[in-house]
C-alpha positions as CSV (number, residue, x, y, z in Angstrom):
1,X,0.0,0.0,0.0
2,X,3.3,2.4,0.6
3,X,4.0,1.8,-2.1
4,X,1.1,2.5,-4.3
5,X,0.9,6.2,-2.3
6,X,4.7,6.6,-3.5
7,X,4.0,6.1,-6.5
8,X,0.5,8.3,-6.7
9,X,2.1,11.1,-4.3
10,X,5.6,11.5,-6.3
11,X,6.9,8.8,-8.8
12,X,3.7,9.4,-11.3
13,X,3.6,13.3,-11.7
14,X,7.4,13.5,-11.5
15,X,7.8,10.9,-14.1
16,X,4.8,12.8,-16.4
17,X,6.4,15.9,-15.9
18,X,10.0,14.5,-17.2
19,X,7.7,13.5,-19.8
20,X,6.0,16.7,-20.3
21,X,9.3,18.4,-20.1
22,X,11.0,16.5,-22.9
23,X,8.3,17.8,-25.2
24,X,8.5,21.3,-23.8
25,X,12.5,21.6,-23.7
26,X,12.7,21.0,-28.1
27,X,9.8,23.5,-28.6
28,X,11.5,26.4,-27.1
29,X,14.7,25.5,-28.3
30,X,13.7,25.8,-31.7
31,X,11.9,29.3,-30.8
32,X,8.6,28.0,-31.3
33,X,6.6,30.5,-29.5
34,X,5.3,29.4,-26.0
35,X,5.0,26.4,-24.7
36,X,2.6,25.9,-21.5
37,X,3.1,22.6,-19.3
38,X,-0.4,20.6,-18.1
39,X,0.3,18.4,-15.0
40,X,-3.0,16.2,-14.3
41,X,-6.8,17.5,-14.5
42,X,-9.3,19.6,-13.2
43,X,-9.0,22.6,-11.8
44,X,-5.5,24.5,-11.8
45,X,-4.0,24.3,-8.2
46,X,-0.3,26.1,-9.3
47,X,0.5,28.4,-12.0
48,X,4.0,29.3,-13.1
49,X,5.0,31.1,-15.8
50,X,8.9,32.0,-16.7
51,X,9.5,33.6,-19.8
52,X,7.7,31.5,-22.9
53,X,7.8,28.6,-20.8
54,X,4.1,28.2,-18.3
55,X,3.3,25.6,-16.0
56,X,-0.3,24.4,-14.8
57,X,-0.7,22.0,-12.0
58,X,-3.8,20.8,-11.8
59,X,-6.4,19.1,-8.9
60,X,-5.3,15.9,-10.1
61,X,-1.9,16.2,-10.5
62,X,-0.9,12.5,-10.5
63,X,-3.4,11.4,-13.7
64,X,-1.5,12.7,-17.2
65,X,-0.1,15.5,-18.8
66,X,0.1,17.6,-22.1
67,X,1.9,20.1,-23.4
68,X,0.5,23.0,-25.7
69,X,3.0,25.0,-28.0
70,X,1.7,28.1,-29.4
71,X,3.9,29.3,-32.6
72,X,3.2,32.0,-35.7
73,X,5.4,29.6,-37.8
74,X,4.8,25.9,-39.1
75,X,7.2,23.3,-37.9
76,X,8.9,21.0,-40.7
77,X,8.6,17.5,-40.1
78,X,12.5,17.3,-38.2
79,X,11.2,19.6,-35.9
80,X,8.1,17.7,-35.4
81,X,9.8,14.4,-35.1
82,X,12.2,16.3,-32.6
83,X,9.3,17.6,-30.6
84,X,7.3,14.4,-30.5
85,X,10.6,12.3,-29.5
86,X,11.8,14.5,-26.9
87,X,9.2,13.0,-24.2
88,X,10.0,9.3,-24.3
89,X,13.7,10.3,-24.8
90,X,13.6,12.6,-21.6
91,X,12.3,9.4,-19.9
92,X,14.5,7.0,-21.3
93,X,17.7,9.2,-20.2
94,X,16.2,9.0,-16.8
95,X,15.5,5.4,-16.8
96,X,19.4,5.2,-17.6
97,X,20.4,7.2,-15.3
98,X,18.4,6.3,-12.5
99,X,19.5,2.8,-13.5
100,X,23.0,3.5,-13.0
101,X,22.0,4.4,-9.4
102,X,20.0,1.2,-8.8
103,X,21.6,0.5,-5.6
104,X,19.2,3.0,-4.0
105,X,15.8,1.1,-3.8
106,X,13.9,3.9,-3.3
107,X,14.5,4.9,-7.1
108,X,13.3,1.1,-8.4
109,X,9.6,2.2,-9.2
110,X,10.7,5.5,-10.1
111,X,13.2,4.0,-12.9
112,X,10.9,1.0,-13.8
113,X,7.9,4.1,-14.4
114,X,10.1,6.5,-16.7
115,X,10.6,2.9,-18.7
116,X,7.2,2.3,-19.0
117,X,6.4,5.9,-19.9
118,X,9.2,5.9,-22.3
119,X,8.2,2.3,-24.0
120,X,4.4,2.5,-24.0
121,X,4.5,6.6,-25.8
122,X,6.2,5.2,-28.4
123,X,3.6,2.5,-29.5
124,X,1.7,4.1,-32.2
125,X,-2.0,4.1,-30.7
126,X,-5.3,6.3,-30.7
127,X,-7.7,6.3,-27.6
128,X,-11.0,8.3,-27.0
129,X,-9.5,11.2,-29.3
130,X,-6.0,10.8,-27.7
131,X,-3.0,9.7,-30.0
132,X,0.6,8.4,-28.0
133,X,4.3,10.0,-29.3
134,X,4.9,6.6,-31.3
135,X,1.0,7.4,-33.1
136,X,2.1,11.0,-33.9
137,X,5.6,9.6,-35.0
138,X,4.7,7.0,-37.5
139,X,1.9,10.6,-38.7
140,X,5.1,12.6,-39.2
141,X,7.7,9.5,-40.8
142,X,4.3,8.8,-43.6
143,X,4.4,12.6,-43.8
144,X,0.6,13.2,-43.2
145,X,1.4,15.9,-40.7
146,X,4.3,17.3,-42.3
147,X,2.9,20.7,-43.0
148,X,0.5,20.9,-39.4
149,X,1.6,22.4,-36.2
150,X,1.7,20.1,-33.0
């Protein structure tokens, strides 16, 4: 039962925002406009906003995430690929790392969860309305969204 509360209270919305973050950390790199951060649903508990980069943390922090870019210009399909790759790569680097450290127990579900986000974004799959990384990579490799903004 700990560890189910760890995992609610600090390994999910840590590991979604790592997620989140990977997504976030290409778009403004390129200098595509704003990029604001969505930790969770319902109602916004914590807003933060530093320079084009805006953060919303939300009731229920601990139950997904999206990112929102905002940009005048179109992205080509490299810079949508880069965008869309950057979440489960963000994870993946953590998984790594955090494996590296596996001697600390305490980091096991953490490590095992930025796998899982990693892995499972990147199979190409469309739910109520909501497509995965992997679904909006295989989009951008057949070039049906080449000319679209994420």
């Amino acid at each position: 039962m700990l560890e189910f509360l760890t995992a609610m209270i600090w390994v999910a919305p840590l590991g979604l925002l790592i997620h989140e973050l990977g997504h976030v950390i290409p778009t403004i790199l390129l200098g595509r406009g704003e990029a604001v951060l969505h930790l969770g649903t319902g109602s916004v508990l914590f807003r933060g906003d530093w320079g084009r980069f805006h953060l919303r943390v939300h009731r229920i922090f601990f139950l997904g995430g999206h990112t929102e870019s905002s940009c005048n210009e179109r992205y080509n399909r490299w810079q949508k690929g880069a965008v869309t790759l950057g979440g489960p790569s963000l994870n993946m680097l953590v998984f790594l790392f955090s494996f590296s450290l596996l001697q600390i127990e305490e980091l096991h579900i953490f490590m095992l969860f930025n796998l899982y986000l990693a892995v499972f974004n990147l199979l190409p799959y469309s739910w109520k309305g909501k497509c995965s990384d992997g679904y909006h990579l295989f989009q951008i490799l057949l070039n049906k969204q080449s000319e679209e903004t994420p």
